[in-house]
C-alpha positions in Angstrom: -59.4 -22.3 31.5 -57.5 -20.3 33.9 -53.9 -19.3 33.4 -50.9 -21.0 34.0 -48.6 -18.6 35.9 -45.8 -20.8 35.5 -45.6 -21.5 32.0 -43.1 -19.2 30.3 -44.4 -15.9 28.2 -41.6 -16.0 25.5 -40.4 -19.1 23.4 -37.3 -20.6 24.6 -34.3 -19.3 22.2 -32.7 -21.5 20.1 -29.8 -22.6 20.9 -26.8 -20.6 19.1 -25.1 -23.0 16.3 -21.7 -24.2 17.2 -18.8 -22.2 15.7 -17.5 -24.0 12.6 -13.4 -23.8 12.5 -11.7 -24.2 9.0 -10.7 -27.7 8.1 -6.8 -27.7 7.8 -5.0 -30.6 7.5 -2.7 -31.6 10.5 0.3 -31.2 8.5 -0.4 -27.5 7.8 -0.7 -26.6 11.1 2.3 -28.5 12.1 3.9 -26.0 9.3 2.5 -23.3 10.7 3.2 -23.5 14.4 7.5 -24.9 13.1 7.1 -21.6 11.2 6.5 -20.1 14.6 9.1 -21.2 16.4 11.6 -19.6 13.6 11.4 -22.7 11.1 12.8 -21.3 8.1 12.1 -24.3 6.1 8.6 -24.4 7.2 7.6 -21.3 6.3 9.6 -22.1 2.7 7.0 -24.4 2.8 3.9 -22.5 3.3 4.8 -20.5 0.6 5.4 -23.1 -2.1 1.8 -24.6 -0.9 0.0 -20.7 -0.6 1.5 -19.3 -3.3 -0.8 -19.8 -6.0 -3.8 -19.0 -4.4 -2.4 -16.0 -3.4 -1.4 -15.2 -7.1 -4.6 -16.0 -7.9 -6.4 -13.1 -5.5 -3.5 -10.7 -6.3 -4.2 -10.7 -10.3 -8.1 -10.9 -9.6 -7.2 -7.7 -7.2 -4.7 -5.8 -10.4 -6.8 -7.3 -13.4 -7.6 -3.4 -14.6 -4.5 -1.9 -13.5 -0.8 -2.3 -12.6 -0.3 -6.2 -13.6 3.4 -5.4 -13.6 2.9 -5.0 -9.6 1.6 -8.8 -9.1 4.9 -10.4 -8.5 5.9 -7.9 -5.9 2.7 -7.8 -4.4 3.2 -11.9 -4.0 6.4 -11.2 -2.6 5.0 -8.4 0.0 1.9 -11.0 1.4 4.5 -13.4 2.5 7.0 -10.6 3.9 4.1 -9.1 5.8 2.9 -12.8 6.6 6.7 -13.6 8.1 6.5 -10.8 10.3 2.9 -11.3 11.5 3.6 -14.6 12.4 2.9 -14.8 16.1 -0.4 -13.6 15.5 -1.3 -16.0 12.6 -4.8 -17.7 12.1 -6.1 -21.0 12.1 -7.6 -20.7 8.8 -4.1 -20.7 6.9 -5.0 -20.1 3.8 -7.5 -17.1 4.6 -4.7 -15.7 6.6 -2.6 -15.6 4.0 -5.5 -13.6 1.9 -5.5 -11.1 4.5 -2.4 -10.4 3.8 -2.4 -10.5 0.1 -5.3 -7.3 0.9 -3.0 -6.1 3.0 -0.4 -5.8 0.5 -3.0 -4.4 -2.6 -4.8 -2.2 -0.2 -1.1 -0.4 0.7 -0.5 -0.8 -3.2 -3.6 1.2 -3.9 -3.1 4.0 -1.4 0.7 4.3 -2.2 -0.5 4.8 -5.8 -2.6 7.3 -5.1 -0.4 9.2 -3.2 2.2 9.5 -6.1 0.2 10.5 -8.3 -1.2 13.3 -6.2 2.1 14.4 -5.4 3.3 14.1 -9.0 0.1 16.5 -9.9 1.0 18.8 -6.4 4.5 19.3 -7.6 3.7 19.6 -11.7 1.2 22.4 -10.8 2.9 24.0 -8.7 6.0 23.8 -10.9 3.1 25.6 -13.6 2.5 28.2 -11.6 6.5 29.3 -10.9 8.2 29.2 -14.1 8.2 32.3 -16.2 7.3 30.0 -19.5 6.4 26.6 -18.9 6.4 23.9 -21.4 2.5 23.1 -22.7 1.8 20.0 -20.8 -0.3 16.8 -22.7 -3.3 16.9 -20.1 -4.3 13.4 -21.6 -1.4 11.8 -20.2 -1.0 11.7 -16.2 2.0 11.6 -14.4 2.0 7.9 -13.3 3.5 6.7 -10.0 6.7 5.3 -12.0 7.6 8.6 -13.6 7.3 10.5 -10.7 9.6 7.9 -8.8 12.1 8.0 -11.4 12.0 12.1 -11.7 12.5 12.0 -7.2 15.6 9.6 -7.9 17.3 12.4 -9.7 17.4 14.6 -6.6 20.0 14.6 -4.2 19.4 13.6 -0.9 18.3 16.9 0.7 15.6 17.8 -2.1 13.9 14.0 -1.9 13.4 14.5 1.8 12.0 18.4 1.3 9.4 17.1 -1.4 8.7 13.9 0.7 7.8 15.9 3.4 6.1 18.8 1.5 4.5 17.1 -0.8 3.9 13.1 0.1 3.5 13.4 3.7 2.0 16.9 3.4 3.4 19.1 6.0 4.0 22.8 6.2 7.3 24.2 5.1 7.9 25.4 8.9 7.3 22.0 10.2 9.2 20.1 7.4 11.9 22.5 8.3 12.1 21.5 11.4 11.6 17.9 10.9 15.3 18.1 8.5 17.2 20.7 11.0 16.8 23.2 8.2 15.5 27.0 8.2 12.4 27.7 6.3 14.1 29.6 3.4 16.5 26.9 2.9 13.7 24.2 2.7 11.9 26.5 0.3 15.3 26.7 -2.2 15.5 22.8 -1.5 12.0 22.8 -3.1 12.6 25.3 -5.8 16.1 23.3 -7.2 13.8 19.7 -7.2 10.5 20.9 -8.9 13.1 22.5 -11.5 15.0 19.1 -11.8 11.6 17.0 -12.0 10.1 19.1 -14.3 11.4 17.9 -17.2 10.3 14.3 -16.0 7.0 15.3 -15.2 5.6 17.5 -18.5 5.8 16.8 -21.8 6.0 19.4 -24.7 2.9 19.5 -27.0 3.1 18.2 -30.2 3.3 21.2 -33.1 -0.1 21.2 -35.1 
């Protein structure tokens, strides 16, 4: 049987599925875009309706850790929501999941950070006094305690162990960053790790 030059070689490919869009109900959307034209009572709105579910992802999110952050958290997905409003979804209530991620992803990594810092600036604290106190290595400095110990510095020492230690930069450039000179950054340093120590190790219990 000879060959059919015409017919094709390859099958035809499918056709591609239509994109499915979320079902949201008409008066959500009307919510929405009133919310975007500076509605204040619409967005009030979306967050009595949104709220719950997003409670719901935030304590799935903090079940092992830090359930004392959910209400802030709740708080922070609909502040980030309000000011990524122009740019909201379709899919309203998946939006508004983004953001609760958002808001425990920043949690997470601001957590993180503290606690490095609190172990940076307890170590290094260690290493610089002539006779330490014997620190409980079974307890970790937690992100509250070092928060509480930065609010007893004055001004000038929060920003020197921000930058040194939180933001990480070199004394020269920290120093520069706060109009200071290098040796007065580094006496800004010394005067705060002395101040937080006391916040930030705990004596060991006598035998």
């Amino acid at each position: 049987m000879p060959h059919d030059e015409r017919a094709p070689t390859t099958a035809p490919r499918a056709a591609s599925a239509p994109r499915r869009h979320p079902d949201i109900a008409p008066s959500i959307l009307a919510l929405l875009h009133r919310a975007q034209r500076g509605d204040r009572d619409a967005f009030a709105d979306l967050y009595t309706v949104y709220r719950e579910p997003v409670t719901r992802y935030v304590r799935v999110r903090m079940r092992d850790r830090d359930r004392d952050a959910i209400p802030d958290l709740v708080q922070e997905t609909f502040t980030g929501a309000l000011a990524e409003l122009p740019t909201a979804l379709l899919d309203v209530r998946g939006w508004f999941i983004i953001q609760a991620a958002k808001a425990c992803n920043q949690h997470d990594w601001s957590r993180r950070r503290y606690v490095r810092a609190a172990y940076a600036v307890r170590d290094h604290a260690t290493r610089h006094t002539a006779a330490p106190p014997a620190i409980e290595r079974n307890r970790p400095p937690g992100r509250i305690t070092f928060v509480h110990a930065m609010a007893r510095l004055t001004a000038d020492q929060r920003r020197a162990i921000h930058l040194r230690y939180l933001d990480g930069y070199p004394r020269d450039t920290a120093a520069r960053l706060m109009g200071r000179s290098t040796e007065a950054v580094r006496c800004l340093e010394r005067r705060a790790i002395r101040r937080m120590q006391r916040a930030l190790t705990v004596p060991a219990v006598p035998a």
